[in-house]
N, C-alpha and C positions, 0 to 999 in steps of 0.2 A: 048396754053393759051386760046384763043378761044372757042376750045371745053370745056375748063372746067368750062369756063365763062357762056358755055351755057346749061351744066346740071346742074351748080349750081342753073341758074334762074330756072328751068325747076322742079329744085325738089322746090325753094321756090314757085312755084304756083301751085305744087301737094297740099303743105306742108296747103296754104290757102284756096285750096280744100276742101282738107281732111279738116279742120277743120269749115267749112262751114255746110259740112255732119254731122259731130258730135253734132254740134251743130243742126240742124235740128231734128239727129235721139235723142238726148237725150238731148235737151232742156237747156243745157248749153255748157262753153266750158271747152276745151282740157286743162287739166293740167296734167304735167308730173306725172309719176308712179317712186316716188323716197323709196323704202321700207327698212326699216333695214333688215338685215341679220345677225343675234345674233349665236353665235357660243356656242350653247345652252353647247353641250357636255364638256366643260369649266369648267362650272360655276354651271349644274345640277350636283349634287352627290348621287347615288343610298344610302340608307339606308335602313335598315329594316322595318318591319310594328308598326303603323299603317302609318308612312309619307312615304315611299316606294322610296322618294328622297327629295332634300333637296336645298337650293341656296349655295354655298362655301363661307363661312365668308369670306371677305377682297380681293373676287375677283375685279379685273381694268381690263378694257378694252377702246378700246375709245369709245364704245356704250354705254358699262354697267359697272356700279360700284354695287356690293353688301357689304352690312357694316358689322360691326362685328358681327352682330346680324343676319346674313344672308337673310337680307333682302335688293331687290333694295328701296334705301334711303339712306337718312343718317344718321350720325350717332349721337345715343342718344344725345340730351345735359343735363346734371346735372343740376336739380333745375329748367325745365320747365315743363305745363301741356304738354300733345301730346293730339293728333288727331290721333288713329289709324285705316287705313283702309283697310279692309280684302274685298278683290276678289281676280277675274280671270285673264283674261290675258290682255285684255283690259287697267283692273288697274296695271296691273304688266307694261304695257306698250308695248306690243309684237308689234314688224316691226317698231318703233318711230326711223328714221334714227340719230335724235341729241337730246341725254340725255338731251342737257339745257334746252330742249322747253317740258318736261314731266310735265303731270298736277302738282306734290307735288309741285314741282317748285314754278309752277305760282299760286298756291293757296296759298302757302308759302309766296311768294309777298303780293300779296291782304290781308293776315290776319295779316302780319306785317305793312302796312299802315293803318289798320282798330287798331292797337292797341291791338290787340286780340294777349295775350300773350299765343299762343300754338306755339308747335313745329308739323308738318303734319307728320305724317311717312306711309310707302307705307307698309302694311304687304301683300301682294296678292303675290302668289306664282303661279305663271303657273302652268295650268293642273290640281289642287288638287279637288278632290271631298270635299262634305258637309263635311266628319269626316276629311278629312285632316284637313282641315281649322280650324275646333272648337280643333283639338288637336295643331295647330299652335296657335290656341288662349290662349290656357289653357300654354303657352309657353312662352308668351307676360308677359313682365313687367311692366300688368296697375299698375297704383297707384291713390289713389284719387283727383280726380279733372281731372282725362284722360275721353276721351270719345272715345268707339269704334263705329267707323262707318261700318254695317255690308251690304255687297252687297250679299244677299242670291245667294246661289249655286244652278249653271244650269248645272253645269259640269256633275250630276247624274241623271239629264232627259236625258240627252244624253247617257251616259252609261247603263243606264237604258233600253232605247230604241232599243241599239245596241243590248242587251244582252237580253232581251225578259223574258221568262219564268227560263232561267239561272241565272237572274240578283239577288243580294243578296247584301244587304245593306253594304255601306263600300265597294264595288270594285273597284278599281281606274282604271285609264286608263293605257294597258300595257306598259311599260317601252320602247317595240319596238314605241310605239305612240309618245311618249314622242322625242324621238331620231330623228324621224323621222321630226321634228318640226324645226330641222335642216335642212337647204336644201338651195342651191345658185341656182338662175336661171342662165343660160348659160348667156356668153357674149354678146349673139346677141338680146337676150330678152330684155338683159337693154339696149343697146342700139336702139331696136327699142320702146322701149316705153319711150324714148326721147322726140319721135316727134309723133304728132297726123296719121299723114300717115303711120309711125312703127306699131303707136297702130293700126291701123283699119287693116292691110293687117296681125298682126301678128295672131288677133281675127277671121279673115276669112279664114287664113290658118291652124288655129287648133294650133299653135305653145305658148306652156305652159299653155294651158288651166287649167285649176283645176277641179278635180274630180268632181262623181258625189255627190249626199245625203251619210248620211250614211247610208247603209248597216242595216239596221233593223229586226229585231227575232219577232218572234210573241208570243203572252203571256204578252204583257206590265203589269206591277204592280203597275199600277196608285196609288192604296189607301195604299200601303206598301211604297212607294218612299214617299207619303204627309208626310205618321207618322214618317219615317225617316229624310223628311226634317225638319222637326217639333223639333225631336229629337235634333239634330243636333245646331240648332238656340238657342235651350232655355237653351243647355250647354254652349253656350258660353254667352249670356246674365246674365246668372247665376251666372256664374265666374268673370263675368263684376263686376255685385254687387257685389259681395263677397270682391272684391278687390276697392271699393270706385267708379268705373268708372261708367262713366253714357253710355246709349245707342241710336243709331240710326243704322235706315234702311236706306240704299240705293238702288235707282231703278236699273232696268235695262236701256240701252239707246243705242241700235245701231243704223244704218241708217234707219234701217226700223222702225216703230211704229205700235201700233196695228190694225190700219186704212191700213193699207198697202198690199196690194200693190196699192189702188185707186188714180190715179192718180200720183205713184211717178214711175209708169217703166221707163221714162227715164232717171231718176236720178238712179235708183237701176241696170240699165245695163249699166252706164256708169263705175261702181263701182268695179261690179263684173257682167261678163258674167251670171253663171250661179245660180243667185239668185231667180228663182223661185223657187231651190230644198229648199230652206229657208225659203221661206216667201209663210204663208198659214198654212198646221195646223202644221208645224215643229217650227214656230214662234210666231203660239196662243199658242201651249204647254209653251212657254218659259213664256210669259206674264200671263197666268193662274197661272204656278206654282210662279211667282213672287207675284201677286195680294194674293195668298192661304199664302204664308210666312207672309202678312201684315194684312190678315183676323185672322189667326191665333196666329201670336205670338207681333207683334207691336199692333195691335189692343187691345187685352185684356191685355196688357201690357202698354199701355198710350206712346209705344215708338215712336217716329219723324221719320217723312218719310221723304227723301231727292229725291226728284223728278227732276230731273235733267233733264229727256228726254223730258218735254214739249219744254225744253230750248231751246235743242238743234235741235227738229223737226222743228220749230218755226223760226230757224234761218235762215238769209237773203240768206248764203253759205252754207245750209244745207248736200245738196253733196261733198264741198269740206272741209269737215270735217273728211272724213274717207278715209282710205286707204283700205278697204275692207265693208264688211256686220258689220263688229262689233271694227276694232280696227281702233283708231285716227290719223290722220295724224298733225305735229307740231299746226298748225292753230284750228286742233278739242281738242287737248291740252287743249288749252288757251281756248277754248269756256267751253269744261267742269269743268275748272278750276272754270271760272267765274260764270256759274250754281251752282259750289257747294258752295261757297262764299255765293248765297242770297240766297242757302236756308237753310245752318247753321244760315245766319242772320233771315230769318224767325222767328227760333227758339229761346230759350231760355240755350241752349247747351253751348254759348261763354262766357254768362255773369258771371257764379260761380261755384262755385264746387256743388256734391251732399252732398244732404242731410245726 
């Protein structure tokens, strides 16, 4: 008893160490590494082109619910306006360990105490490039007085990128990519990123590191990717109208901003080891072709930008908002939730239907 008395003290003063260090090397402290782990293969279902996959209507799990409508959300109600929001994975919610704490939620809250009689619905479907998305949209049953909230697609600078000079508008990402998006860290990983002393010796041993960048072609198609992002945007804006709904943009907003990495390396290696292969011109790419979606189609179009990422850069807990370079942990949830709240309230989107 003795001895166990006295490697227990012996790791809790590794344990206040260790996290003295952390705190030094990256200017805050130690929070656990708690991730979901989505059992993607479930609930993705292969289909043909142009969606190539699909969410399974009416899947349960204790992570994830998808509705009838094959979307994580819920489900329709008869005789409300919606809010529909189309991204990535981010908004789809990837590695969120408890469904309660999912932005729809907590924006859901806030716009029913605000009296704002919509219903939020989550359309973002992991992985989909630009055409998935506007054919997911062209699928949607706006009605008038809905409004789509659109988060332009980066999914095709990436693929784009990958695929260089072979790239060709409309490629999705392989089905092996997709699959692979599945994946459990061994036992001894989560349990050492329990503790701030797991984390630092698991980081120094190389143990579960994450790959390097992508793997990039040479030949990129910059001014062919603009006109298909372009494409892309003003099909679904279009249908928007057609169908009474009115329109907004959505930023982008991961940990990093376009300032970055000046001044945030200790918060962006606390996050993610290897977040220089990100941030620099892998991450101006991403904010150019965001800033070109609002130059180009909200701009001449009088549509609402929902800028969300001041919010969150801004914020007091700014690092412990993410559980990676780009997707939110329960607490960065609720901060985005609340960013989108004031800046539909900005707007004039909640108050009537259109014209």
């Amino acid at each position: 008893m003795l001895y166990l008395l006295l490697a227990v003290l012996l790791l809790a003063l590794a344990e206040i160490k260790a996290r003295k260090r952390y705190l030094k090397i990256h200017g805050l402290g130690f929070r656990p590494r708690r991730i979901g782990e989505y059992p993607y293969r479930e609930f993705i279902e292969e289909c043909g082109p142009p969606l190539f996959w699909r969410l399974a209507p009416g899947y349960a799990s204790a992570q994830v619910h998808i509705n009838s409508l094959g979307q994580r959300g819920p489900e329709p109600q008869p005789g409300r306006r919606r809010i529909w929001f189309v991204g990535e994975s981010e908004l789809f919610g990837a590695k969120l360990p408890d469904e309660a704490r999912i932005w729809f939620k907590a924006l859901q809250k806030r716009l029913d105490e605000a009296g704002a009689d919509y219903q939020v619905m989550n359309a973002s479907i992991i992985g989909y490039n630009g055409r998935q998305a506007a054919e997911a949209v062209w699928g949607l049953p706006l009605a008038k007085g809905d409004i789509l909230v659109i988060r332009p697609n980066l999914n095709d600078a990436s693929i784009a990128r990958v695929n260089g000079a072979d790239w060709e508008p409309g490629m999705p990402w392989p089905m092996a990519f997709i699959h692979k998006l599945e994946r459990r860290a061994p036992w001894y990983i989560r349990l050492m990123d329990r503790s701030c002393l797991g984390t630092l010796l698991r980081r120094r041993m190389g143990l579960g590191a994450r790959g390097g960048r992508f793997a990039t072609r040479p030949g990129f198609q910059a001014d062919r990717l603009r006109a298909y992002m372009k494409e892309n945007l003003d099909r679904m804006v279009e249908y928007s109208g057609s169908r009474g709904a009115r329109v907004a943009m959505l930023d982008f907003a991961p940990v990093y901003s376009p300032r970055s990495p000046d001044g945030d390396e200790g918060g962006l290696s606390a996050i993610q080891a290897n977040w220089r292969n990100f941030v620099g011109e892998w991450s101006a790419g991403q904010f150019q072709a965001l800033e070109y979606a609002v130059d180009a189609v909200a701009g001449p179009r009088g549509l609402p930008v929902l800028r969300t990422g001041p919010h969150l850069w801004s914020h007091p807990r700014r690092f412990h908002l993410y559980l990676d370079l780009v997707h939110l942990t329960a607490e960065g949830h609720e901060a985005l939730a609340q960013a989108m709240f004031e800046e539909l309230r900005k707007t004039d989107l909640l108050e009537g239907e259109a014209a």
